[in-house]
N, C-alpha and C positions, 0 to 999 in steps of 0.2 A: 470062656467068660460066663457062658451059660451055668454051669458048674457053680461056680464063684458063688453068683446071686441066689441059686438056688440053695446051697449052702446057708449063706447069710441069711437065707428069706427063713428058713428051718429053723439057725439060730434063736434069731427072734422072737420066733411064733414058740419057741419050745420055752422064752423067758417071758413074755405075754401070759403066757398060759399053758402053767406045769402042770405034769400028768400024776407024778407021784408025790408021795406027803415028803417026803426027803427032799426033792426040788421045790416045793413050796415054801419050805423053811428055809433053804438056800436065798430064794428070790426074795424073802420076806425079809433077811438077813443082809441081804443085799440092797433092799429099797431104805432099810432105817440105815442103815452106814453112810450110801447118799444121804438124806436127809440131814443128816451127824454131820456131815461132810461141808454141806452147803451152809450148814446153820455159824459153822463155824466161820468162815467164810465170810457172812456178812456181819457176825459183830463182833468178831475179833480183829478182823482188816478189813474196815471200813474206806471206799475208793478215798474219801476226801483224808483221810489219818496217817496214810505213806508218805512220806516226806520224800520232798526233790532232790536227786543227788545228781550232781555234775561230776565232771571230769578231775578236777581239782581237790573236792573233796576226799574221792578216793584214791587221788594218788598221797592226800595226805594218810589214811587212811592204812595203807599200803607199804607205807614207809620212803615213797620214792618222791625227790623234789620234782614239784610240777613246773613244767614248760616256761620262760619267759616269754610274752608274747611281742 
Protein backbone atom coordinates (compact mmCIF):
# COMPACT_ATOMS: atom_id res chain seq x y z
CA UNK A 1 0.00 0.00 0.00
CA UNK A 2 2.96 1.96 0.83
CA UNK A 3 3.96 1.69 -2.93
CA UNK A 4 0.43 2.73 -4.04
CA UNK A 5 0.64 6.29 -2.22
CA UNK A 6 4.06 6.66 -2.99
CA UNK A 7 3.44 6.23 -6.46
CA UNK A 8 0.35 8.63 -6.58
CA UNK A 9 2.25 11.19 -4.19
CA UNK A 10 5.09 11.31 -7.43
CA UNK A 11 2.24 11.37 -9.72
CA UNK A 12 1.09 14.47 -8.55
CA UNK A 13 4.01 16.30 -7.61
CA UNK A 14 5.44 15.57 -11.10
CA UNK A 15 1.68 17.42 -12.55
CA UNK A 16 2.17 20.20 -9.71
CA UNK A 17 5.19 21.02 -10.91
CA UNK A 18 6.94 19.73 -14.31
CA UNK A 19 10.45 19.61 -14.74
CA UNK A 20 10.81 19.71 -18.54
CA UNK A 21 9.25 22.28 -21.23
CA UNK A 22 7.48 19.25 -22.98
CA UNK A 23 5.50 18.41 -19.67
CA UNK A 24 4.74 22.08 -19.09
CA UNK A 25 2.83 22.18 -22.25
CA UNK A 26 1.27 18.94 -21.56
CA UNK A 27 0.02 20.37 -18.14
CA UNK A 28 -0.69 23.60 -19.67
CA UNK A 29 -2.71 21.75 -22.35
CA UNK A 30 -4.26 19.95 -19.75
CA UNK A 31 -5.43 22.77 -17.42
CA UNK A 32 -7.22 24.83 -20.58
CA UNK A 33 -9.07 21.61 -21.75
CA UNK A 34 -10.36 21.41 -17.92
CA UNK A 35 -11.32 24.79 -18.00
CA UNK A 36 -13.07 24.11 -21.75
CA UNK A 37 -14.50 21.43 -19.91
CA UNK A 38 -16.10 22.94 -17.01
CA UNK A 39 -16.91 26.25 -18.97
CA UNK A 40 -19.03 24.14 -21.03
CA UNK A 41 -20.73 22.58 -18.41
CA UNK A 42 -22.11 25.48 -16.77
CA UNK A 43 -23.66 27.26 -19.69
CA UNK A 44 -24.52 24.72 -21.81
CA UNK A 45 -26.46 22.42 -19.03
CA UNK A 46 -27.47 24.68 -16.66
CA UNK A 47 -28.71 22.42 -13.15
CA UNK A 48 -32.27 24.23 -13.48
CA UNK A 49 -32.60 23.72 -17.83
CA UNK A 50 -32.60 19.43 -17.70
CA UNK A 51 -35.89 18.52 -17.81
CA UNK A 52 -37.62 15.73 -15.46
CA UNK A 53 -38.16 12.44 -17.02
CA UNK A 54 -40.08 9.63 -15.48
CA UNK A 55 -40.74 6.27 -16.25
CA UNK A 56 -43.53 6.69 -18.52
CA UNK A 57 -42.25 9.13 -20.59
CA UNK A 58 -39.42 6.86 -21.64
CA UNK A 59 -41.16 4.02 -22.19
CA UNK A 60 -43.09 6.16 -24.57
CA UNK A 61 -40.07 7.21 -25.76
CA UNK A 62 -38.86 3.75 -26.23
CA UNK A 63 -41.66 2.57 -28.12
CA UNK A 64 -42.88 0.26 -25.35
CA UNK A 65 -46.65 0.63 -23.70
CA UNK A 66 -46.30 1.79 -20.05
CA UNK A 67 -47.67 -0.20 -17.25
CA UNK A 68 -51.43 0.23 -16.03
CA UNK A 69 -51.40 1.06 -12.59
Amino acid sequence: MRAILSSMGAFFAAGLRPRTPLAKAIVFVLVIKLIGIAGIKVFAFPDGGQPRVDASAMARVIGIKPEAK
